[in-house]
N, C-alpha and C positions, 0 to 999 in steps of 0.2 A: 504494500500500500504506500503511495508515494504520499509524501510532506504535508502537502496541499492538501488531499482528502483527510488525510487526522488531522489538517487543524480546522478539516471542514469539521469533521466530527467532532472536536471539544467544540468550539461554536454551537451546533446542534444541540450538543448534550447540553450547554452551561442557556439557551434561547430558553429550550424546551422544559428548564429547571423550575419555571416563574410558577405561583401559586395558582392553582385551580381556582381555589379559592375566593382569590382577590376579580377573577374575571366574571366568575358566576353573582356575585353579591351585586359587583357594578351593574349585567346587565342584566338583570332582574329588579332591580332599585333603584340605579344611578346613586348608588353610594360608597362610599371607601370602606371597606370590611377593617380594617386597619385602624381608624379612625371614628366611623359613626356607631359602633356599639357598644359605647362604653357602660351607659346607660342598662345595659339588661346581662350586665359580667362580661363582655368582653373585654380582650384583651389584645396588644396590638399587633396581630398576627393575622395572615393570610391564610391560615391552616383550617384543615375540616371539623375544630373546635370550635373555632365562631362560627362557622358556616353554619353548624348547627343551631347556635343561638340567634343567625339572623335570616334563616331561610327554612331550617326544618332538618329529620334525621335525615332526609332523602336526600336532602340537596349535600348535606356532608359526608354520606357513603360515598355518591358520585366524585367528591370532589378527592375523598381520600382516596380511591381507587383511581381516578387519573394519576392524580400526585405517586402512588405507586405507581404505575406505568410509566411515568414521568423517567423515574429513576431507573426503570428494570429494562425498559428500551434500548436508549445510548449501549449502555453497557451490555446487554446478550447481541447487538450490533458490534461493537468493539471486539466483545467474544471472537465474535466469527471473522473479523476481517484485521482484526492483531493480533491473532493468537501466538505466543510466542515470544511476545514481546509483552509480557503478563504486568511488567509496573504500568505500562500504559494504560493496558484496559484497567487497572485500578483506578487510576486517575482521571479516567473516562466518569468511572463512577462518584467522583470526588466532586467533577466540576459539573458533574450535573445535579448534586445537592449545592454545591454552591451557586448555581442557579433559583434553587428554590430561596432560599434564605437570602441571597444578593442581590433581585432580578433587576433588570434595568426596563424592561419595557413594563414599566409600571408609573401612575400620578404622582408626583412630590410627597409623601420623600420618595428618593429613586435608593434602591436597595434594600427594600424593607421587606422582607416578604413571610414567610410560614419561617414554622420550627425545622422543619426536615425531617420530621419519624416516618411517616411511610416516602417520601421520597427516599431516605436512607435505606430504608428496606428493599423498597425494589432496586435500588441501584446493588446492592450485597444477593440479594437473592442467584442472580445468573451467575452470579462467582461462585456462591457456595453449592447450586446445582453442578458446574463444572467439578467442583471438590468431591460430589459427594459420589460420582461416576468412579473415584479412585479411592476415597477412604469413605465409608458407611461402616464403622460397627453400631452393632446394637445400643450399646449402651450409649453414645451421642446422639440414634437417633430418637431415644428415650427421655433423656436429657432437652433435647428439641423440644416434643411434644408435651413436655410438664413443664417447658416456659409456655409455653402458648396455654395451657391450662389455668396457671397462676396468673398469668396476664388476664386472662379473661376473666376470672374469678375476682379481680381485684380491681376490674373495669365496673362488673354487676354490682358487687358491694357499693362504690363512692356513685353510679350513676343517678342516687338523686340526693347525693351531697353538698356539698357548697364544692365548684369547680373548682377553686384553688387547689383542690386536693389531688387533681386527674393530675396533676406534674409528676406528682410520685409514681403510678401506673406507668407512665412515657419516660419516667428515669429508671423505673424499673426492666422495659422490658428492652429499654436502648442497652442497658448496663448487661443484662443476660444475652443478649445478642454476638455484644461484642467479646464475651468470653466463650460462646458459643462458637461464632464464627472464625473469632482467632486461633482457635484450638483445631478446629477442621483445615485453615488453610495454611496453617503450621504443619501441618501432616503432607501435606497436598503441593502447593502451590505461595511461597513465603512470600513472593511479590504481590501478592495481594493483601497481606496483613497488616502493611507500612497502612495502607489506603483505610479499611478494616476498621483499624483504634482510630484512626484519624477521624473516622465519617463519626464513628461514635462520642467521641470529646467533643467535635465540634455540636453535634446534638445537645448532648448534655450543657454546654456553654451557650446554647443557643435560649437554653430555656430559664437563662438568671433570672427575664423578668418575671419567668411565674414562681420562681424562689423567695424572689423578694415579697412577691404579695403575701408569698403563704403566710411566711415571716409576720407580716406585717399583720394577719389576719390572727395569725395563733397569738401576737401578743394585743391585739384588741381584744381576744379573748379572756384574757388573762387581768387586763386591768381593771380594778375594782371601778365599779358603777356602771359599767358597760354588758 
């Protein structure tokens, strides 16, 4: 693959990275997802959390399943047309969550966009299907399927809690992901693990501001007369 087409493709990956989100709220409302819901708990993010606060569960599936596809694209493209050349396609997968979180074709501010969980996912997912073609034991893929159990079990618990709390759910299952998935492509394929931890810190860093709220909620809680 000559020069030119990979840096068609990081272009593509990092275009294609911009929030679901942020385009569905505008043209359903003409309003900033970002911006106008602060008023009913949102928060300023283009991710399939507000969506759901300002469109419905429906219009947040959809958006979270692009924003996966978002990320799982680029990369099982990358897959097939660098193979070989394995730090690239990680960084395929890198810069098309950095898409999601950085977007440029978005209203002022420009670079604001979601958190990255299901773009992170799908961008990891075609890497970790490549892995798992060479290492599957049992026991990681057990380990798999009792994050996704614990993940959802702790989605149903908080889903009619006060939302500050879902951070912890999205720190939980970014954090099992990425000891998941580093441990498969440690076995496998180690140019993809640089990419791996990276996608998941930045996740995790991405999500200060709902740390801060929590923060700030648990000690409203705490102080006497409130």
């Amino acid at each position: 693959m000559t020069i030119f087409y990979t840096v068609l493709l990081f272009v593509a990956a990092y275009l294609m990275g911009a929030p679901v989100g942020y385009y569905l709220v505008w043209l359903k409302t003409r309003k900033d997802i970002r911006a106008d819901f602060r008023d009913v708990g949102g928060s300023s993010s283009g991710g399939a959390t507000n969506v759901k606060r300002a469109l419905g569960v429906r219009w947040a599936i959809l958006a979270a399943l692009c924003d996966y596809l978002k990320g799982a694209t680029p990369t099982a493209i990358a897959i097939t047309l660098l193979w070989g050349k394995h730090w690239l396609v990680g960084l395929v997968g890198l810069v098309s969550l950095l898409g999601n979180l950085f977007p440029v074709l978005v209203s002022k501010p420009r670079f604001k966009g979601g958190k990255g969980v299901a773009t992170s996912g799908g961008a990891m997912t075609p890497l970790v299907a490549a892995s798992l073609l060479d290492y599957h034991p049992l026991w990681l893929l057990l380990f798999f399927a009792i994050i996704l159990l614990l993940w959802g079990t702790f989605v149903w618990i908080l889903r009619r809690e006060n939302h500050k709390w879902m951070v912890l759910a999205s720190a939980f299952l970014v954090s099992a992901m990425i000891l998941f998935f580093g441990v498969m492509e440690a076995q496998t394929y180690p140019e993809f693990t640089f990419s791996v931890y990276l996608m998941g810190i930045i996740v995790l860093c991405a999500h200060f501001e709902n740390w801060v709220r929590l923060k700030n909620y648990l000690t409203r809680q705490k102080s006497p007369g409130i």
